[in-house]
ChimeraX commands (.cxc) that place a marker at each C-alpha (Angstrom):
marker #1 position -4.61,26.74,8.45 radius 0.5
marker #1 position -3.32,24.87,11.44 radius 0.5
marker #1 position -4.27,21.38,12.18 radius 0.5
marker #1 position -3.88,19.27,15.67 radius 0.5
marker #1 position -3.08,16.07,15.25 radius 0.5
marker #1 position -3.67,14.15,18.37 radius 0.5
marker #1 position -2.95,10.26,18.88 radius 0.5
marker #1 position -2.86,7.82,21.42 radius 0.5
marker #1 position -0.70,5.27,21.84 radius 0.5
marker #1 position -1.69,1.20,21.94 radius 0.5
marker #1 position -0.61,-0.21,25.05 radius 0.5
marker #1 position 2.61,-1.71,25.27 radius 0.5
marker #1 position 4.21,0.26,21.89 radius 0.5
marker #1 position 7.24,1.23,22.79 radius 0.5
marker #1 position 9.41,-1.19,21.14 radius 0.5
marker #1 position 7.08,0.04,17.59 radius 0.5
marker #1 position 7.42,3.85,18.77 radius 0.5
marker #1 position 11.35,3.47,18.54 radius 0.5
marker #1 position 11.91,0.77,15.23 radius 0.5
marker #1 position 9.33,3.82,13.57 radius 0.5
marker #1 position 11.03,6.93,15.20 radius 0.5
marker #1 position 13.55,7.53,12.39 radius 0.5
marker #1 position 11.08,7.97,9.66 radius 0.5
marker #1 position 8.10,9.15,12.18 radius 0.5
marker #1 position 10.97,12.26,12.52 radius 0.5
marker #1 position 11.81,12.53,8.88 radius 0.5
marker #1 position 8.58,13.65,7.62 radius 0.5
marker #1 position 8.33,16.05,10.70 radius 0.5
marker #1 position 11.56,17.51,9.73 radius 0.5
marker #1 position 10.27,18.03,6.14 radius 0.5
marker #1 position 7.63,20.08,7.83 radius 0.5
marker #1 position 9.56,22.00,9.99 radius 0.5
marker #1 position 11.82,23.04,6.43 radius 0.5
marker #1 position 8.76,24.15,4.97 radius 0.5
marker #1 position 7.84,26.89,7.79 radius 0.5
marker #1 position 5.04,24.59,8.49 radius 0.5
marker #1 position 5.36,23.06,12.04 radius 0.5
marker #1 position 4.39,24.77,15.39 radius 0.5
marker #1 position 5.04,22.06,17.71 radius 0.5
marker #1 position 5.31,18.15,17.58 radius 0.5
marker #1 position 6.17,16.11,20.47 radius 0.5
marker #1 position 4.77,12.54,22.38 radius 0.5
marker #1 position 3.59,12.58,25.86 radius 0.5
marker #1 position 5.56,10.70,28.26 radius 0.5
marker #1 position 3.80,8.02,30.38 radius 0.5
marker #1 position 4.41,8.93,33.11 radius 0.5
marker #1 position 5.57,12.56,34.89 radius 0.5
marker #1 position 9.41,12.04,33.68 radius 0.5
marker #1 position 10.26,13.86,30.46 radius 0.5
marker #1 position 12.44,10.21,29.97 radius 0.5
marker #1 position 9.72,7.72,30.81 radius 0.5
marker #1 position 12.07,4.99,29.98 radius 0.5
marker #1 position 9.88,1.44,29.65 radius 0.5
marker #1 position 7.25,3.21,30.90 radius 0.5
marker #1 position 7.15,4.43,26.81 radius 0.5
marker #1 position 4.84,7.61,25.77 radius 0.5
marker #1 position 0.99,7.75,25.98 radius 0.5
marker #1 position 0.44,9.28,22.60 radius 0.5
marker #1 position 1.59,12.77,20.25 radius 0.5
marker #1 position 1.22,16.02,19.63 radius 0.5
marker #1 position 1.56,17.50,16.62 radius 0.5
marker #1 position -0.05,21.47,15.45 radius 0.5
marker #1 position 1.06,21.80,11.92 radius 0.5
marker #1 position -0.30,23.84,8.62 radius 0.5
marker #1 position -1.89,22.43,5.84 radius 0.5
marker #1 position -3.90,23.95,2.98 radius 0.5
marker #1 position -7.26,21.81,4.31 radius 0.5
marker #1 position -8.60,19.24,6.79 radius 0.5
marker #1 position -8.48,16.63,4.32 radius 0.5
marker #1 position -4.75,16.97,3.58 radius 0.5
marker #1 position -3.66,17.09,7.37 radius 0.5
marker #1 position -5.73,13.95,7.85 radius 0.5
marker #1 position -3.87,12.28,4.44 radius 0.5
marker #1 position -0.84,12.84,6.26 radius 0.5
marker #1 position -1.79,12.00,9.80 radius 0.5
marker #1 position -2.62,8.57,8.43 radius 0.5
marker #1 position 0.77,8.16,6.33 radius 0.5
marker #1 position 2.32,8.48,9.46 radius 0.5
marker #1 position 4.97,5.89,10.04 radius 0.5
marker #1 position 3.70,5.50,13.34 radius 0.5
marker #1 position 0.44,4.14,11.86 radius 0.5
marker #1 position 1.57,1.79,9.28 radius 0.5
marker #1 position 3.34,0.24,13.05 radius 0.5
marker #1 position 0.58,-0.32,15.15 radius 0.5
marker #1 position 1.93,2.44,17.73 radius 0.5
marker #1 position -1.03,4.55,17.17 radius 0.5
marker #1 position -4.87,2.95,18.72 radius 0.5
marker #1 position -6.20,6.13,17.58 radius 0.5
marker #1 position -5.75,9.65,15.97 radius 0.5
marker #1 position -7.56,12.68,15.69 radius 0.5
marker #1 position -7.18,15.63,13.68 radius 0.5
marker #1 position -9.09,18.88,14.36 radius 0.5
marker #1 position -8.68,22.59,13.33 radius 0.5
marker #1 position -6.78,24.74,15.32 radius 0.5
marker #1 position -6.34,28.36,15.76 radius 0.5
marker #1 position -3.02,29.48,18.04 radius 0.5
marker #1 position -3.69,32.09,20.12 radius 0.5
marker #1 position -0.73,32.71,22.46 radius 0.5
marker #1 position 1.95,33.22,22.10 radius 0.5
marker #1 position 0.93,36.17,19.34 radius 0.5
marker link #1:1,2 radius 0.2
marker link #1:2,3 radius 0.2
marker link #1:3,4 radius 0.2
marker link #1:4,5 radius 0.2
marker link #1:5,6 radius 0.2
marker link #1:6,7 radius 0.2
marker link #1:7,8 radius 0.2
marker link #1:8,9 radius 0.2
marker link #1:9,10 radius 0.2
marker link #1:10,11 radius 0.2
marker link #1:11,12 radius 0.2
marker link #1:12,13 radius 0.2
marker link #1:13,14 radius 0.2
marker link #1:14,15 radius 0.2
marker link #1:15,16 radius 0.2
marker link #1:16,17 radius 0.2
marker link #1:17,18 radius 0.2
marker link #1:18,19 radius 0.2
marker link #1:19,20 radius 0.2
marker link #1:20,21 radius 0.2
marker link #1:21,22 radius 0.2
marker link #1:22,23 radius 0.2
marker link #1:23,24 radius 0.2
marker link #1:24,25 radius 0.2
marker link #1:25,26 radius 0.2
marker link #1:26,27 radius 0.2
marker link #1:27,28 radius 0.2
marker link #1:28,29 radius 0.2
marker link #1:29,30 radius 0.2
marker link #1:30,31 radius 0.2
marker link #1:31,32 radius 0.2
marker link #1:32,33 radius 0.2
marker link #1:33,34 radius 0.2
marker link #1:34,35 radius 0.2
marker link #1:35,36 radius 0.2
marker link #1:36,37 radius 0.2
marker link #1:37,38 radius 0.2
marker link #1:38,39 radius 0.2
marker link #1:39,40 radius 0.2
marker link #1:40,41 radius 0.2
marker link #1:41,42 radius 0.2
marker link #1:42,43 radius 0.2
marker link #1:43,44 radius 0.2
marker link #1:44,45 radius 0.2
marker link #1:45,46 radius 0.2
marker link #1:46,47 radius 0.2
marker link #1:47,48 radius 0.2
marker link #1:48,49 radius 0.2
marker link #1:49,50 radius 0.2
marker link #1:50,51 radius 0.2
marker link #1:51,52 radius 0.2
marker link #1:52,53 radius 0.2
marker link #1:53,54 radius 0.2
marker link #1:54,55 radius 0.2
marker link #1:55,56 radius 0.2
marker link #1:56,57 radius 0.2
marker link #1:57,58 radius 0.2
marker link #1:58,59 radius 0.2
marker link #1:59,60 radius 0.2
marker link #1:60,61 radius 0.2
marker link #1:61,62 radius 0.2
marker link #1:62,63 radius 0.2
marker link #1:63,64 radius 0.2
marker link #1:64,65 radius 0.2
marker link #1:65,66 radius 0.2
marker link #1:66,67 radius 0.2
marker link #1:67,68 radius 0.2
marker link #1:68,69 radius 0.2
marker link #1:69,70 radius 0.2
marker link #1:70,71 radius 0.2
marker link #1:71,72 radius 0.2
marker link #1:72,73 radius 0.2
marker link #1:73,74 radius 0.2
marker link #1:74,75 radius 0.2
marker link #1:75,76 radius 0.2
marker link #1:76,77 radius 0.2
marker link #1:77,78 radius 0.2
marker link #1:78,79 radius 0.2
marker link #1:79,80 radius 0.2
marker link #1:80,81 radius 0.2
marker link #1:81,82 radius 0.2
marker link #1:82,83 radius 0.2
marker link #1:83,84 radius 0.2
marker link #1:84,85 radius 0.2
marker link #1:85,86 radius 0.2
marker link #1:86,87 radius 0.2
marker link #1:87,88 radius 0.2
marker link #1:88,89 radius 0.2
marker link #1:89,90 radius 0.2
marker link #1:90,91 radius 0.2
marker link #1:91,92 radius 0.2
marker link #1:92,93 radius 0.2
marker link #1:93,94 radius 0.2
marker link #1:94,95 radius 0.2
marker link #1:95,96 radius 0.2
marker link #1:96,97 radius 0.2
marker link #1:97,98 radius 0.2
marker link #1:98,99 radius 0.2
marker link #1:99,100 radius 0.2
view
């Protein structure tokens, strides 16, 4: 089933966001191999798709997992956790609907 993964950023994480990028992008790429990622992506914080300082607001990630337990085992491996970019992060179900 498909998971969304939703987190917001702690204020001022940028510098975090970008020392944690490398591996935050590994794991997603071992995803994407395995035919399991839809989508993954932050939200800029402001309307520029390159915020620059302004830095990202949170993520988006829809990926599959075999339950709601394992998506929210690796939601909280996320390097992104383990440095203090993430306040918070949610995982909920999701069914895609569009495009079929």
């Amino acid at each position: 089933m498909l998971y969304a993964i939703m987190a917001d950023d702690r204020p001022d994480s940028l510098a975090a966001r970008l020392a944690a990028r490398p591996a935050h992008l590994e794991r997603l790429n071992q995803l994407q191999h395995a035919g399991r990622l839809l989508l993954a992506g932050p939200f800029p914080a402001i309307d520029a798709n390159d915020p620059g300082p302004a830095g990202f607001s949170g993520s988006l990630i829809v990926a599959e997992f075999a339950s709601l337990d394992e998506a929210r085992q690796w939601a909280d491996a996320d390097p992104f956790v383990a440095a203090g970019v993430y306040a918070s992060v949610s995982v909920r179900p999701f069914r895609k609907t569009l495009p079929a």
